[in-house]
C-alpha positions, 0 to 999 in steps of 0.5 A: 500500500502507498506509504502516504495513504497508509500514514492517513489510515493510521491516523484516521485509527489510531488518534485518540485526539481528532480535534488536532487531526487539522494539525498532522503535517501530513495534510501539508503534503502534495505530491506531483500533480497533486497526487497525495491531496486527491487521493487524501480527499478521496480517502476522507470521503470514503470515510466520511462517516468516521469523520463524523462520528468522531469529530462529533464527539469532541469536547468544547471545554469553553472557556471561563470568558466563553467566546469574548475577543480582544477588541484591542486590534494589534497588527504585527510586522512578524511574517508568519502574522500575515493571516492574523493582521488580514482578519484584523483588518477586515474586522476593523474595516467591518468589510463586507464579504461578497457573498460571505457577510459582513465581518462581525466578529475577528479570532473567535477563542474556543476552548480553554489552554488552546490556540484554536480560533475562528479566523472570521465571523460574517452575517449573511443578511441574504439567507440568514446565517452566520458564516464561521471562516477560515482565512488562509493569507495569500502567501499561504503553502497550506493544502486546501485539505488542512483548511477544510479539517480545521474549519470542520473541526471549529464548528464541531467545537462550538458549544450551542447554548454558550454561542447562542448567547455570544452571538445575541449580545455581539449585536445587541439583539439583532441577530436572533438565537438558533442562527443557522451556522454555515462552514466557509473557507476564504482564499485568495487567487493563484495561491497554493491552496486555491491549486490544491483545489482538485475534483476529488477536494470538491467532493469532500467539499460537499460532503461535509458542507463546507464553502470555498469563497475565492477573492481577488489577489492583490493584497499590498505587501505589507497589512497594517491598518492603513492598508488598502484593497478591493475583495472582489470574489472571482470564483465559489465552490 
């Protein structure tokens, strides 16, 4: 058997910790043609259910100040703090995301002792719903395939009754409880996660509800408060 699959068998078996399953660096792999992410992809699908089953089960351990956020927004010049300072951004702006929502809400904390945050909250007046987002930057060399575990992960971390409650008193009242959440992914174009996009990513994709918004890519070399730039979405999966 092909020693890439099998390394995503035994995790798929033997993790006693599926909430950190996004994290295995075997989801930053390609392979020539991206090999290594369809036959990922369709391996996940095939066990979809596991997938389920077992991300369905983990433990919120929510924190003693629930889904509060730092509104004091810092940016960074640190490299490795592009995807942060973009989300600041957006939130700071309070952009409004084609398709997506206006940005409600930045670096969502979900469990205690952990660094596990939703990168954007949107409101999607059109169809209302609440868009959980995760944002990967435009010099990202993630596979689409560790956005789409994270993000999956994140909605499952959710504690209803406690969001429910954040969500109310994040806009006053204006947006009512029981909110339908939906899972979204927000990339830039010509970047290493928009080309790992392959039919088999799109399939898993839909099996697990989860929508790919791709925006224009002409983000400035550096974001600080200051920066400037159109978010025109050029494709939906």
């Amino acid at each position: 058997m092909d020693k890439y699959k099998q390394d995503l068998i035994d995790l798929l078996q033997k993790n006693d910790k599926p909430e950190e399953w996004y994290r295995n660096s075997i989801f930053l792999r390609r392979g020539k043609k991206n090999y290594i992410v369809s036959m990922y992809a369709e391996y996940l699908c095939e066990k979809i259910n596991v997938i389920k089953e077992k991300l369905g089960k983990i433990s919120s351990k929510l924190r003693k100040d629930g889904y509060k956020t730092e509104r004091k927004i810092k940016f960074t010049d640190a490299s490795n703090r592009r995807e942060n300072n973009i989300a600041r951004l957006l939130f700071k702006k309070g952009i409004e995301l084609e398709k997506v929502g206006r940005v409600i809400d930045y670096e969502i904390p979900l469990r205690i002792n952990s660094n596990q945050k939703i990168d954007l909250l949107c409101v999607n007046e059109e169809d209302n719903s609440l868009n959980i987002v995760e944002l990967k930057s435009d010099k990202s060399k993630e596979s689409i395939l560790k956005a789409i575990l994270e993000i999956y992960t994140y909605e499952k971390l959710i504690d209803e009754y406690n969001w429910n409650e954040y969500i109310f008193n994040l806009e006053n009242g204006n947006i009512s409880k029981g909110i339908r959440n939906k899972k979204c992914i927000m990339l830039f174009a010509k970047t290493i996660p928009v080309d790992t996009i392959t039919d088999e990513v799109k399939e898993l994709l839909k099996a697990l509800e989860i929508s790919v918004y791709i925006y224009k890519n002409n983000l400035p070399k550096e974001i600080n408060e200051d920066s400037i730039f159109e978010l025109n979405l050029v494709d939906k999966i």
